[in-house]
N, C-alpha and C positions, 0 to 999 in steps of 0.2 A: 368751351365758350365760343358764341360764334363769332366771327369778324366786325360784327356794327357793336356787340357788348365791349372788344377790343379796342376798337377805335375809341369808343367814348370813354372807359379807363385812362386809355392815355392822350385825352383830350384834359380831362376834369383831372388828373392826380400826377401825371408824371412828371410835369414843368414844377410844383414845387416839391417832389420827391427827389429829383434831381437836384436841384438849385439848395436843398434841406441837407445833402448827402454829399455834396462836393464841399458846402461849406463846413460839415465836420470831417472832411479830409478823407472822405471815403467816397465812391461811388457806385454803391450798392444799384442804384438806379430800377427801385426792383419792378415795377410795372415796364418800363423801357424792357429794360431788361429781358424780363418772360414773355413779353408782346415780340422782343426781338430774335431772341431764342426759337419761337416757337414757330415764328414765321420763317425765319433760317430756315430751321428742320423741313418745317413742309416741302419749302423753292428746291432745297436738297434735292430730297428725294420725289418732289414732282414735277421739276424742273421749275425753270423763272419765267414760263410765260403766262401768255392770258387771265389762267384758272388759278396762277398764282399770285398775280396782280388783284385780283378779283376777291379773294378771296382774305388777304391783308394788304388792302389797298393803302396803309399808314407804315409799309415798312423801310421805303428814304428816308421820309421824315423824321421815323424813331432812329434811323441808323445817322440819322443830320444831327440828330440833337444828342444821343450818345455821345458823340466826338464833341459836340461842345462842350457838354455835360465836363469829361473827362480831362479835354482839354482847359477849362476852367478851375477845376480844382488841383491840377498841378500847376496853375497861376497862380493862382489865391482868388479866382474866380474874378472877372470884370464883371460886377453885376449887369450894367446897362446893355455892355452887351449879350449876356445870357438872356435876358429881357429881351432884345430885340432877335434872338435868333429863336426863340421861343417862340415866341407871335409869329414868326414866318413859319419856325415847323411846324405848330400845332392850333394856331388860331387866337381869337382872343380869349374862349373860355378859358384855354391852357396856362395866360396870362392871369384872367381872375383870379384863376386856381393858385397860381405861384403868389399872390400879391396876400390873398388871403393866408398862405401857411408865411408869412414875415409877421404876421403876429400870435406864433408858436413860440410856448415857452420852453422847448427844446435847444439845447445846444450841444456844445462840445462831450461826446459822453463818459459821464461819472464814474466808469469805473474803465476808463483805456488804456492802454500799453498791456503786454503782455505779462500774464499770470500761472502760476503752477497750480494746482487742485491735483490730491491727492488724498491717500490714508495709511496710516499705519493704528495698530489696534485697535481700537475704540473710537478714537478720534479720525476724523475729516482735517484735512491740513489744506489751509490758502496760502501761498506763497509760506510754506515750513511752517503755516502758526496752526494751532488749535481752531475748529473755525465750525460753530451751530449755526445746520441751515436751519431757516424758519421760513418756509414755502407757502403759496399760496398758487391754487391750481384754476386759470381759466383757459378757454379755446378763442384762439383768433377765431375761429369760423364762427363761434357763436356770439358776435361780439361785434354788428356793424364799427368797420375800419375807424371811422370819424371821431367812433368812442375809445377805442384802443390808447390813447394815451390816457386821459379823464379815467379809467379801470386800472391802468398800472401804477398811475401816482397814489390812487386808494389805496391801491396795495401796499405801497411804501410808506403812504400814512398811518396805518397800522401797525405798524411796527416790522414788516416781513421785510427779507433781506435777497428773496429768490420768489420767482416765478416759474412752476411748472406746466407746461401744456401737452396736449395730444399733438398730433397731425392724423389727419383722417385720408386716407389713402385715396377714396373714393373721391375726395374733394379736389385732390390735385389731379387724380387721373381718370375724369371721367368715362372717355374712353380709351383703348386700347393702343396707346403710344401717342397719345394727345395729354400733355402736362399744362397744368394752369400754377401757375403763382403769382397771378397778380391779383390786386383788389384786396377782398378777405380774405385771398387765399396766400396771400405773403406773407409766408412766415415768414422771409429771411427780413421785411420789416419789420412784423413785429417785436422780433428779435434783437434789433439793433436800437426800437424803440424801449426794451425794457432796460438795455445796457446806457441809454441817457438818461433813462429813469433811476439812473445807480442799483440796479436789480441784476441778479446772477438768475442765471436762467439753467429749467432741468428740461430736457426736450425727450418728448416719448412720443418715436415717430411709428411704432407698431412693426411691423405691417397691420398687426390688429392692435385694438383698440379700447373697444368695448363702448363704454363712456354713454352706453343708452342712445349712439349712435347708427342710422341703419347699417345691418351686417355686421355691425363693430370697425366700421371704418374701411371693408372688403368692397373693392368696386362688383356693382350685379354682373358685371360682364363677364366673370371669373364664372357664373353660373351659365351660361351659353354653354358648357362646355359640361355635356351631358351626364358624366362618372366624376368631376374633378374631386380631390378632396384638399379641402382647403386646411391649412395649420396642422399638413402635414408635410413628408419631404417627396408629393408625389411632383415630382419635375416640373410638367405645366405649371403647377404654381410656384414654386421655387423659380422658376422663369421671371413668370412676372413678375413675384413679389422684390425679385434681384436688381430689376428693372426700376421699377419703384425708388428704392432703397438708395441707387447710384446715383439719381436724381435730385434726392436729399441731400444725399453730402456734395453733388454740385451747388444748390444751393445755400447747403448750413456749414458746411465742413470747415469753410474758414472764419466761420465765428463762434469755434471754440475757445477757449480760455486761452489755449497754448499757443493761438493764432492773436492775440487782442480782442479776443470776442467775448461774451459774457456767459457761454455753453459749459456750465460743470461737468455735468454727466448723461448719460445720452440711455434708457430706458430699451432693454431687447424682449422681443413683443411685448406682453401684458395678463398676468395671471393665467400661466398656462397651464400652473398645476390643479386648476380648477378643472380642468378642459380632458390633459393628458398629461403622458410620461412619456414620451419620445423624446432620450436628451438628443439624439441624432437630429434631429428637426430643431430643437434649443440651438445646435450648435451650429446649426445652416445659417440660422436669422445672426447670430452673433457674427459671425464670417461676414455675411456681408455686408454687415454694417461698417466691420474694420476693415473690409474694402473699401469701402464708399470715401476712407478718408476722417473715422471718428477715431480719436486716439486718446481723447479722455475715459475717466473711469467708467466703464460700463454697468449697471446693475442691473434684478428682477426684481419684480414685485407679485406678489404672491400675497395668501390670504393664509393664518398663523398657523393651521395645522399638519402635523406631520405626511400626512397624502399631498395637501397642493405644496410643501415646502419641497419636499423630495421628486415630484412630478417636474416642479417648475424653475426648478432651478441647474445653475453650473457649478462646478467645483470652482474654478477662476473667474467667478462674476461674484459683484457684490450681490449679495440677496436681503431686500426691504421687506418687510410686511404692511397688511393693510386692514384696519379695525378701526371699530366707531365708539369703544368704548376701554377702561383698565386698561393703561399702558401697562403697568408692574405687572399683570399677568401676562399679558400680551407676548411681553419678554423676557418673561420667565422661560415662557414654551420654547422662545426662539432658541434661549440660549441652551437646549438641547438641542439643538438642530445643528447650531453653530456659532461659536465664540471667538471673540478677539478679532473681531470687527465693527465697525462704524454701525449704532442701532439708529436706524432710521423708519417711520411709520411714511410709509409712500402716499397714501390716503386715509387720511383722520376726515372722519366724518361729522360734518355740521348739523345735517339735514340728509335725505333723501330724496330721492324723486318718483312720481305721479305715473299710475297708469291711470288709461279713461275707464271711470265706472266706478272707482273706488274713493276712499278719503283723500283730502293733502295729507303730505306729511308737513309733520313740523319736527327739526329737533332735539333732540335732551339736550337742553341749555348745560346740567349740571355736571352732565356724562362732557361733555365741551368743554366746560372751565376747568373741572378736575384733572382732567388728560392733558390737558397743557398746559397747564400749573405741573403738573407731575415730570413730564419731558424737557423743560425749561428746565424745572431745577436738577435733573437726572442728567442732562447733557444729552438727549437726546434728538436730533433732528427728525423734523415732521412735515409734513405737507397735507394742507387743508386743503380734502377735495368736498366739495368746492369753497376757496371762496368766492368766485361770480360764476354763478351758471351757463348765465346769458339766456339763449333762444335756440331750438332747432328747429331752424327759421323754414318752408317751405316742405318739400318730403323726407325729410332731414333725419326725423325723428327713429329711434329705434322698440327695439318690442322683448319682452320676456316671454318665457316659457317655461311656467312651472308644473301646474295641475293642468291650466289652459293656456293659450293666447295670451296676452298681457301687452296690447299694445302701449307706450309712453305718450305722454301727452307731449302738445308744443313747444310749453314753457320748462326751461329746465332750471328754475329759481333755487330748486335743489336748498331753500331756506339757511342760503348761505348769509356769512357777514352781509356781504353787497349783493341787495338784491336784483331782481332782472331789471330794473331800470338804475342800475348802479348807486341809488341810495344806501346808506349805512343803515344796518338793523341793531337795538339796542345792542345784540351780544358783537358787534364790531368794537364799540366802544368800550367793553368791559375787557374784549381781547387787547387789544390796546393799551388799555391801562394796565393788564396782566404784563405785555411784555416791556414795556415801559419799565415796571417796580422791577422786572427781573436785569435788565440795562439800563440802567439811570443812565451811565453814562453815554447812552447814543443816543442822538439828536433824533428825533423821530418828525418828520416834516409836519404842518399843519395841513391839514384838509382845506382842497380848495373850495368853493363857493357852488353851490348844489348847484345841477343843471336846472331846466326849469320844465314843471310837469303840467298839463294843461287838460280842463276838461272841454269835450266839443260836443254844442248842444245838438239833439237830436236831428238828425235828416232823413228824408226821405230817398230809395233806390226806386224809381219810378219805372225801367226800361228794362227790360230783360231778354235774353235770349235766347235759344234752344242749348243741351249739350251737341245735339247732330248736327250743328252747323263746324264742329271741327272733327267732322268724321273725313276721313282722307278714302284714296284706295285701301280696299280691305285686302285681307292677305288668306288667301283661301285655301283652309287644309280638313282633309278627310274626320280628325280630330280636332279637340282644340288645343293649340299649344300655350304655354307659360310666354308672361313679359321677357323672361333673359332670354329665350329662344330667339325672339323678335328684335334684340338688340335695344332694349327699353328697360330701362330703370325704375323709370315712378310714377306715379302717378294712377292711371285708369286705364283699364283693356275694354273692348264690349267683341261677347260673344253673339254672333246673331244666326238663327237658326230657323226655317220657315217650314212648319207644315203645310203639308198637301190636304189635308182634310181634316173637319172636327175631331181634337184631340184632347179627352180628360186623362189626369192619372197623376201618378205619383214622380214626381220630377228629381231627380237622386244627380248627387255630381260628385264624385267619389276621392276629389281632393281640390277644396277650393281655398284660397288666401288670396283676401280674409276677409270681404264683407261684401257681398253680391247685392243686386234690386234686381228683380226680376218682371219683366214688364212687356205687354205687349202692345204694339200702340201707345194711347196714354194712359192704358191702364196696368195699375202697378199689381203683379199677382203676389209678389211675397217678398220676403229678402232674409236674407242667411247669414248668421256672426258666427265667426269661427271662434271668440271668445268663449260659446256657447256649444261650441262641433256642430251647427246645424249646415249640414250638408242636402235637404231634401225638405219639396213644398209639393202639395198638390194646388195641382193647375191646368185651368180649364180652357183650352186654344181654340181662338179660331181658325180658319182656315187661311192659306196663300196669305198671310199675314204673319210678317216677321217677330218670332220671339225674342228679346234681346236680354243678354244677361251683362249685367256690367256690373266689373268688379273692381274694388277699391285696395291697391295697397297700401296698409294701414301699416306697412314698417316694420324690415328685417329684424328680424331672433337676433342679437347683439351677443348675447351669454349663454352657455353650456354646449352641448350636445346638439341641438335640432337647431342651432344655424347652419350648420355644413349645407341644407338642401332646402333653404326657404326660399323655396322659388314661389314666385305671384301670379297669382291669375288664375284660371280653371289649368292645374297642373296633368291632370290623364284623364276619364270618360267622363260623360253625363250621360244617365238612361233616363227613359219613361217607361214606367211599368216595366223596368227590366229588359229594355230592349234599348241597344245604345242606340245614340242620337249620329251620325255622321252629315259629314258635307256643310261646314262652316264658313261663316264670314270674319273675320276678324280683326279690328279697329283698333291699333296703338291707340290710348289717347295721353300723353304724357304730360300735356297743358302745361309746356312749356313756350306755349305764343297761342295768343286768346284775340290775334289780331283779326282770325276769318267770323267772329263770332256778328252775326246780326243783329245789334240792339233792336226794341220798338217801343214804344208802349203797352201794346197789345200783350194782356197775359200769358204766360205761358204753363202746361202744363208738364209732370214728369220732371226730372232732373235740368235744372236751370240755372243760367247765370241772371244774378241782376246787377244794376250798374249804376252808379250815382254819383255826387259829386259836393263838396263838402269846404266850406271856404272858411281860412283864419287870416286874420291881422296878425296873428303872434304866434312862433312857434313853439313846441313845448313836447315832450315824450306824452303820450298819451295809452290808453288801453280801450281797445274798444267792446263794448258791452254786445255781446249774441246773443243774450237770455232775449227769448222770443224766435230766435232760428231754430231749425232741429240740427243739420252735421253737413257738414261741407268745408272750404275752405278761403280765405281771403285776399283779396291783394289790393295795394295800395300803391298809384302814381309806377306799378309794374312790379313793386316788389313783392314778393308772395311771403305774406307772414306767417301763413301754416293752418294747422286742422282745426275748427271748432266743432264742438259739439255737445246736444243739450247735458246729455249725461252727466257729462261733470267731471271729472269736479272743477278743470278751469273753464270759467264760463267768457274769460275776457282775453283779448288777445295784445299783447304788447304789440305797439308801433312807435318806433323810434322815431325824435324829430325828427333827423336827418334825412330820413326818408319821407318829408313832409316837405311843401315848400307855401310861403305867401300865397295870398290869391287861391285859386280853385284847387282841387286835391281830387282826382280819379278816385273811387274804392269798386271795385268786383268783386261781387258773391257768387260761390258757387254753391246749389240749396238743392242736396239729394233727396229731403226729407218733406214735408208739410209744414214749415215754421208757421208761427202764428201773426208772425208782423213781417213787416217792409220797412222799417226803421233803423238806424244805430243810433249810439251816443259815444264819446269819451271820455272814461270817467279817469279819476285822478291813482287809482291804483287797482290791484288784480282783485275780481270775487271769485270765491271758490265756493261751489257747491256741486253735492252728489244729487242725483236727480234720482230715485228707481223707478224704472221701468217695468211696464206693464209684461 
């Protein structure tokens, strides 16, 4: 995250994250915190001048207000003066910010002082008692911050009594010894947020993941590294992922149960017996997890059959299953594998989730109620993956590989209880009342009062720009190399290549991932879906006239086998007519700052952004309608909401208020395709439809 996304975090959230956290006798201070953390590290190791004034120009002021912060909550906090030393370290937004969270209905948390969790036989034991978890699984990351409490009190509305989540590796460690934990990315709030929500928490911090996440949650920079093999014990990664790991239990370690914290059990990777059998590699990740500082129960989670149960598991780890339908068989199987322990389903399936080109899913409601009606009355603990999906907001998203390509869509509504705009779906209500009749007697909270969801009538994107206005220095190689070579994650490469003289033939590129336009000038010769293996177009060049090939990563293999090497971009040759092509230009484009783009009027043709501008009186979660684009991607007031495309089947993009403000509202498109309008709308919820294609 760079320095100005920093500073503004702990402009807008740390004054009342702090002021929120001293008054429950903690101070977690996690934005401070990681903004402070992380600037320490750097002054460290680059020393404390110029480039590192420069570079976290807010680090007195977070280290000023830390000490008040700190000093405050072992007073019993002076409010006025934490208010006025606020306003002097961090400004007046810092002060709005703090003024607006005193009307959070947070306080002291519900389930504090220190607790045991444990098991013997069959049963899970809280403090010596008998104790059924009843889970419910979402991701801070996919879950704008603002909404993170408004999604946990759901969750406790419903009758659950635990919160499980990911942590996605790549999210906190974008690059290479650069940790983020602030904003979305704090889980040690949202953690402390679900323990005043009176919610027990399961944390499954991977290294992998899965979760339809890109890579499965593996930062791309693991791939720079030409041979690595990942989710194995090959050192380089056992390196990093150790690194990783340590960082965790700096952050989470002391909010386990045994610490006061609401952390039961802490999750060692994630269905590996799907993947392999190296218990040597099982028993590296467990190590250093119980380095890091986790001393609660550790489990696996595995899918019910005797290959992934024996592949993926340990002898002294608890081992869960994960199925979407018949517990009573489910655990049948297990209980050949292994007995006289705690039966718990790790992910009970609601729904499923979308790749682009295909149907929604929706899921068996009846396969839902039967399976836990069955676990309730069995004693059985479960965790509903999902109940809120959320968003994989930006390039976030990840991809399967079965027969082809499978890339995921944006939305990962995953047609859970609570859908991606946190609304309740009827089967919320009937679960509900399911675990209600099964515990009359626990108080189950009423549901707060819906957010509000808004349609925004049609506007116009008038102004548009070229994509080659954010073409940088290109990087010039004999070949073309992959995004991780280049130190690039996401987004878009373009490959440009100029013949010397009239050239027809057959244009061959003998590994590309995943979705090429192929163009010279402004005209477009072809384009290639690796959904489809098209690797080869003929095409007809002119001369001294750059061909450019630009390529879309449409999101890392998350599951099986052929994630180990999903590298992006033109990964080894391109020929014509069998004669390889050499002497390359080559253009990161990661569009992660759309600042150098020149708006105008004036049409443009070939891959474009356009730009427009969009005003409410009221704010409201809205969706916005792309039928009429062909495929590209969105952003709104700077946040990038993610992929659309006509295919289908989600044709609408969720935009959370919060990322919405009064008065004028930025939107950018970026339009690879021919859409047929210039327009958007907001409608009041998501369309889904399958388009086929010609």
């Amino acid at each position: 995250m760079k320095a100005a996304e920093k500073q503004s975090l702990y402009q807008d959230n740390i004054a009342a994250t702090s002021f929120h956290q001293s008054a429950c006798s903690r101070v977690g201070c996690g934005e401070f915190r990681g903004y402070y953390d992380t600037a320490t590290h750097y002054r460290r190791n680059n020393g404390a001048g110029t480039a590192a004034r420069a570079k976290f120009p807010s680090f007195r002021r977070t280290r000023k207000v830390l000490k008040v912060a700190t000093r405050g909550s072992r007073e019993k906090l002076n409010r006025r003066k934490f208010l006025q030393a606020a306003a002097m370290a961090g400004g007046l937004e810092a002060v709005r910010s703090l003024l607006r969270a005193q009307s959070s209905s947070a306080g002291t948390p519900a389930l504090s002082g220190k607790h045991t969790f444990s098991w013997r036989g069959e049963h899970f034991l809280l403090d010596g008692k008998p104790f059924q978890i009843l889970s419910g699984e979402m991701h801070y990351a996919r879950i704008p911050r603002d909404y993170w409490r408004d999604r946990l009190q759901k969750l406790k509305a419903m009758g659950l009594n635990t919160v499980s989540t990911y942590m996605f590796w790549n999210f906190h460690e974008p690059r290479p010894g650069e940790f983020n934990f602030t904003g979305r990315a704090d889980a040690a709030a949202f953690i402390r947020m679900a323990q005043e929500e009176g919610l027990w928490v399961i944390l499954r911090p991977g290294p992998y993941s899965c979760a339809e996440w890109d890579f499965g949650g593996f930062p791309a920079w693991l791939l720079r590294t030409p041979d690595i093999r990942v989710r194995s014990t090959d050192p380089r990664f056992i390196k990093a992922a150790r690194r990783y790991i340590k960082h965790v239990g700096v952050e989470l370690a002391s909010l386990q149960v045994t610490h006061g914290g609401p952390i039961l059990m802490v999750q060692v990777e994630n269905e590996y017996g799907s993947f392999g059998s190296d218990h040597d590699y099982m028993e590296a990740i467990r190590r250093m997890i119980v380095e890091a500082g986790f001393e609660v129960p550790l489990f696996t989670a595995d899918g019910p059959t005797p290959r992934m149960l024996s592949g993926g598991t340990l002898p002294d780890v608890l081992s869960f299953i994960n199925f979407g339908a018949d517990p009573a068989k489910q655990f049948e199987r297990f209980a050949r594998f292994r007995q006289n322990v705690p039966r718990m389903c790790a992910e009970f399936y609601p729904g499923w989730f979308d790749h682009w080109g295909e149907i929604h899913h929706r899921g068996n409601n009846q396969n839902l109620m039967e399976g836990v009606k069955w676990m309730l009355a069995n004693g059985v603990s479960f965790n509903l993956y999902m109940f809120h999906g959320g968003t994989s907001f930006g390039f976030t998203n990840g991809a399967n590989f079965d027969k082809a390509y499978e890339p995921d869509v944006t939305s990962y509504d995953y047609d859970a209880p609570l859908d991606e705009a946190g609304r309740p779906r009827p089967k919320y209500f009937d679960l509900r009342n399911l675990i209600q009749q099964h515990f009359p007697e626990v108080r189950i909270p009423s549901l707060q009062k819906p957010l509000p969801v808004i349609e925004v009538p049609p506007f116009d994107l008038m102004e548009s720009a070229r994509l080659d206005d954010l073409l940088g220095k290109p990087v010039r190689s004999a070949t073309p190399l992959p995004m991780e070579t280049l130190g690039q994650s996401y987004g878009f490469i373009l490959y440009r290549w100029t013949p010397e003289r009239p050239t027809r033939g057959r244009l061959s590129i003998t590994r590309m991932s995943d979705y090429a336009l192929i163009y010279q000038g402004d005209n477009k010769l072809a384009e290639l879906d690796r959904r489809f293996d098209q690797n080869a177009a003929d095409v007809d060049l002119a001369p001294a006239q750059p061909m450019d090939i630009l390529v879309e990563n449409m999101g890392r293999i998350n599951y099986g086998p052929r994630m180990v090497d999903d590298r992006k971009g033109i990964t080894e040759r391109v020929f014509l007519d069998g004669v390889e092509l050499r002497d390359w230009e080559i253009y990161p484009l990661p569009l992660d700052d759309l600042s150098m783009l020149r708006f105008s009027s004036k049409p443009k043709r070939g891959p474009r952004f356009y730009r427009g501008t969009f005003r409410l009186s009221a704010l409201g979660d809205t969706f916005l309608d792309m039928r009429g684009w062909g495929k590209g991607h969105v952003w709104v007031n700077g946040h990038h909401l993610g992929r659309f495309w006509r295919i289908g089947p989600q044709q609408t993009l969720y935009l959370p208020a919060v990322w919405l403000r009064a008065g004028d509202n930025e939107i950018v498109v970026l339009e690879l395709e021919t859409g047929s309008g210039q327009f958007i709308q907001g409608l009041r919820d998501h369309v889904y439809e399958t388009v086929e294609m010609e």
